[in-house]
N, C-alpha and C positions, 0 to 999 in steps of 0.2 A: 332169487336164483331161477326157481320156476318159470320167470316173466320172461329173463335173457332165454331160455334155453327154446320158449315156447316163438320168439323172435327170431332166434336164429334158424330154427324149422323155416317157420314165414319165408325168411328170406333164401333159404336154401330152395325152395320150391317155387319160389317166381323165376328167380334163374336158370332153376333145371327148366320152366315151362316154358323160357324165353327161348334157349338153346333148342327146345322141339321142335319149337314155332318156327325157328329159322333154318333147321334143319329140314324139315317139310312142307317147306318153300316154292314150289316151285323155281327155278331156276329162271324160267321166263322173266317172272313178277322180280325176283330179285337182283337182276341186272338191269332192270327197267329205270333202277336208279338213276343210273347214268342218261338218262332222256333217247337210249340211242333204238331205235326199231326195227330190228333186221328185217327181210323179208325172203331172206334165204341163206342158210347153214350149209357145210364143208368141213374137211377134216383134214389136217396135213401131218405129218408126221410132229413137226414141233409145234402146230396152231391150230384151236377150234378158229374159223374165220365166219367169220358174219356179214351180210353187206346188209344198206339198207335197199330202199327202192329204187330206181333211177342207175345203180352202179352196173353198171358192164365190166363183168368178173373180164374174160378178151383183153379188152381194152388195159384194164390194170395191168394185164399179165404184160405187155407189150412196154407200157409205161416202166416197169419196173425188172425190163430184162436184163440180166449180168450180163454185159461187153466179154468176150472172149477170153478177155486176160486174167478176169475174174473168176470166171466159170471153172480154168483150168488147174486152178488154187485148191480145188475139190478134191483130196484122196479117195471118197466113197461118191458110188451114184447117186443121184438121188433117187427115191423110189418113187413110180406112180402114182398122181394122186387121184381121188376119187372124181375130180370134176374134170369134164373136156377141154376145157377151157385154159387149163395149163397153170393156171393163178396159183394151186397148191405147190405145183412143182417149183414156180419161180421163187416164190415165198421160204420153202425149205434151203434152196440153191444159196441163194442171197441168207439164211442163217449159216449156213456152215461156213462157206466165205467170209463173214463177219467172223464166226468163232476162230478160222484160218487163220486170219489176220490178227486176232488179240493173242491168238494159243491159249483160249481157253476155252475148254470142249467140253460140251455136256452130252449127255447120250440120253439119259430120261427126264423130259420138262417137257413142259405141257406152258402153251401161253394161249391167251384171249387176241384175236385178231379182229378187230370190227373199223370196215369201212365206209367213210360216210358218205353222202355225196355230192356233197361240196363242201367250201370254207365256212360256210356259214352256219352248216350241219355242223361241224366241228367245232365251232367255235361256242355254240349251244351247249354241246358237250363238255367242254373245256370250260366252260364256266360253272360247271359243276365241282370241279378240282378243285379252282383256282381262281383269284380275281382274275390275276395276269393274264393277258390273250396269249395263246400258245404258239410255237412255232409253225411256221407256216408249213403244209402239207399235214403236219400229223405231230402227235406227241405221245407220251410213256407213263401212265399211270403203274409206278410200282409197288401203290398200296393192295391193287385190285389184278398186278400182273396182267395188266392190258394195253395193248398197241390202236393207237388211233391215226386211222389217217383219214387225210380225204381225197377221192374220186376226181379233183379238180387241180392241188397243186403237187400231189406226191411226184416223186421224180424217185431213181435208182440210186442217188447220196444221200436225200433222206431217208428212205427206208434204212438205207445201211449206218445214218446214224442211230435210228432210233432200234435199232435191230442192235447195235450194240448194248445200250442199256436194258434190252434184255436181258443181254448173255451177262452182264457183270451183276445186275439182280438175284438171275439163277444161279450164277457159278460160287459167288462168294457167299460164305455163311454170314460175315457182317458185310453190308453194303459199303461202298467206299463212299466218299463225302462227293458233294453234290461238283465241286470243283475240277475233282480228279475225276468224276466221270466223265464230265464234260471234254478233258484233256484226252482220254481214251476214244471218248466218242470223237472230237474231231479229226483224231490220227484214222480213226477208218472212216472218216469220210475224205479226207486228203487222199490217201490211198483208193479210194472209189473214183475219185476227180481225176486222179490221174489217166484211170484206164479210159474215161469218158470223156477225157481232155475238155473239162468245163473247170479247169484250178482259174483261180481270180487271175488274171493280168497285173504285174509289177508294172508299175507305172517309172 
C-alpha cells in the first residue's frame, strides 16, 4: 500500500512539473512548433497577427479588401487598428462579414493569425498538421485556434473561407463535423464570389 501511494506522489509531481514547465514557456519557443518565424507582431480586435519576413502587411491589406457590398453587411464599425497599414482593419472587417453572413456573432475571441510568405512557407507549415498538402492560399488549424495563409495566393474568398471556420470553432461549444463545416464554409464563400464576381462559369 505504501509502494502505490509513494507512486502515485511520483507521478502527481511530474505532471504538476510538466504543467509549470509549459506554463513558463515562453510563448515564442512554444509556437515555434509550428516552423512558422514571425518578424513582426500586431493586434486587431479579433487577431494577434504575425507575418514572417518578406510579407508586406499594405499589400495583404489590399489583397484581401471587402468589395462594397460586403463591407455594408457591417452593423458596427470597425475600430482602428494599431498598424498603418490597414491589415488589422481589413482582417476584423472581413470577420464580422463572415460572422454577418453565418449569424453567428461572437463579441470576445481572440484567434492566431500568422502570415507566410509564400506557398511554399505554408506548405512547410502545413506539413506539420498534416500529411495532406493544404488548401491553397492558407488553412485553419482548430487544435492551436490558428489561421494560416500565405503572402502569395491568399485572395478575399479564401480569407472568408477560412475566416468562417473560425467563427464555427469559436461560436459552437461542440464543433460541427468536418463535412458540415465545409457546407458552411463554402456558402460564405459563394456569397463573397458573388460580390467579387469571381462565381465558376456554368458551362
Amino acid at each position: 500500500m505504501r509502494d502505490i501511494i509513494i507512486r502515485h506522489h511520483y507521478y502527481v509531481a511530474i505532471i504538476s512539473l510538466a504543467v509549470f514547465v509549459f506554463l513558463w514557456t515562453p510563448e515564442k519557443a512554444r509556437s515555434s512548433e509550428d516552423g512558422f518565424q514571425p518578424v513582426n507582431s500586431f493586434r486587431s480586435r479579433y487577431f494577434n497577427i504575425s507575418i514572417e519576413n518578406g510579407v508586406d502587411a499594405r499589400s495583404i491589406a489590399m489583397k484581401i479588401a471587402a468589395p462594397p457590398g460586403i463591407a455594408s453587411m457591417i452593423p458596427e464599425p470597425v475600430s482602428p487598428g494599431h498598424s498603418d497599414s490597414g491589415l488589422s482593419d481589413q482582417i476584423d472587417l472581413l470577420f464580422l462579414a463572415v460572422s454577418e453572413i453565418m449569424d453567428l456573432h461572437l463579441n470576445n475571441t481572440k484567434c492566431e493569425l500568422k502570415i507566410c510568405k509564400d506557398r511554399l512557407s505554408l506548405s512547410e507549415v502545413a506539413s506539420r498538421f498534416r500529411a495532406q498538402g493544404s488548401r491553397a492560399g492558407g488553412f485553419y488549424s482548430a487544435s492551436t485556434n490558428t489561421l494560416y495563409i500565405d503572402a502569395e495566393d491568399v485572395t478575399v474568398n479564401i480569407m472568408a473561407h477560412e475566416l468562417s471556420h473560425v467563427v464555427q470553432t469559436n461560436y459552437f461549444v461542440v464543433t460541427p463535423p468536418e463535412k458540415t463545416q465545409e457546407i458552411l464554409a463554402g456558402y460564405v464563400e459563394y456569397q463573397f464570389r458573388k460580390y467579387t464576381n469571381t462565381l465558376p462559369r456554368r458551362i
